[in-house]
C-alpha positions as CSV (number, residue, x, y, z in Angstrom):
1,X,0.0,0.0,0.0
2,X,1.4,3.4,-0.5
3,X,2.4,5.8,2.0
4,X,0.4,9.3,1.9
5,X,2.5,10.6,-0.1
6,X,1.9,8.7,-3.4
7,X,-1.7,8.9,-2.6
8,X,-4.2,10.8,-5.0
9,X,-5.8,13.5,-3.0
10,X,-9.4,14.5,-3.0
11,X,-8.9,17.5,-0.7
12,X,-6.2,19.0,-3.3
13,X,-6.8,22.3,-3.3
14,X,-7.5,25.4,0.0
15,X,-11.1,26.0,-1.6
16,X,-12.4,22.1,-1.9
17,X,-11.2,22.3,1.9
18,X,-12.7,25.1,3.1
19,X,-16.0,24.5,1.1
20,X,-16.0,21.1,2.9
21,X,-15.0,22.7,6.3
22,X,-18.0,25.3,5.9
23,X,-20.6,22.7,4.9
24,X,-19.5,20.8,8.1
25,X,-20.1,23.6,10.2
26,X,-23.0,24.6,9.2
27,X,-24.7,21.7,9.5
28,X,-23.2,20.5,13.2
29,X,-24.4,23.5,14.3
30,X,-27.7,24.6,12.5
31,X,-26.5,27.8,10.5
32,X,-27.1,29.4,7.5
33,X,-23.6,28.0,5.0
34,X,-23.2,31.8,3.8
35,X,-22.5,32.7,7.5
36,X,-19.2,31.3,8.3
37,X,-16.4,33.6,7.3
38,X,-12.7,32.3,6.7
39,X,-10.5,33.1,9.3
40,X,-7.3,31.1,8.3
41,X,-6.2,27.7,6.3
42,X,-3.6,25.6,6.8
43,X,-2.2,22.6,5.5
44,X,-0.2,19.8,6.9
45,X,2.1,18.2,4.8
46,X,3.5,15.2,7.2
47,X,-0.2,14.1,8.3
48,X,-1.8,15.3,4.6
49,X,-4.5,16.8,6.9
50,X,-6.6,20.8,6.3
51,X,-6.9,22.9,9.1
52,X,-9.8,25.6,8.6
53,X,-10.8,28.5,10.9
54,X,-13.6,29.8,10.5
55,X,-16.4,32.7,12.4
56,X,-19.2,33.3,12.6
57,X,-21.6,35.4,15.2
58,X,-19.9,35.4,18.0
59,X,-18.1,31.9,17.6
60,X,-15.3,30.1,15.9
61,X,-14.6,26.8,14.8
62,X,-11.3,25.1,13.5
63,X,-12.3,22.4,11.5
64,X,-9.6,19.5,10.7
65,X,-10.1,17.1,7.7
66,X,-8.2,14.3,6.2
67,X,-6.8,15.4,2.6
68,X,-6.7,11.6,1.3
69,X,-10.3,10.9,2.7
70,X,-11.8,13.8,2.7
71,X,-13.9,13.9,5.8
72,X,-13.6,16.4,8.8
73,X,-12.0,14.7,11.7
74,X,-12.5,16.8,14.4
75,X,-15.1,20.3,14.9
76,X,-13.8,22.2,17.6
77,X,-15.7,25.4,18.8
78,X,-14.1,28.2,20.4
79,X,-16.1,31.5,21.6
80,X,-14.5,34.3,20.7
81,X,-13.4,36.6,23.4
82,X,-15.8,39.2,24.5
83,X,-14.5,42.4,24.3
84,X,-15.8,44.9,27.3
């Protein structure tokens, strides 16, 4: 079997991640898919995995999916710091 890195990817490019992330998102947590705004993207070349940040309202959410599979791995939400 071949390692990750002779692997066809599905998740090949930022935008098939973060459209991905963003549909994730918005269903897990009952919004509106035009809501969630970009924050940041990153890709991890050892592990072939997308990390996507994105906010919305008053929350965040970094969404990790596997590159090879693509399917999110992990949703975790963070509120954003209230400012007083």
């Amino acid at each position: 079997m071949p390692g990750i890195g002779l692997m066809k990817r599905r998740l090949e490019k930022e935008e098939d991640a973060i459209a991905l992330a963003v549909s994730g998102v918005a269903k897990r947590y009952n919004i509106d898919p035009s809501q969630p705004e970009t924050l940041e993207t990153k890709y991890h070349t050892d592990a072939g995995d997308w990390y996507v940040a994105l906010g919305w309202n008053d929350m965040r959410a970094v969404v990790r999916m596997d590159s090879v599979l693509a399917q999110i791995t992990d949703i975790k939400k963070i509120p954003k710091d209230k400012e007083t």
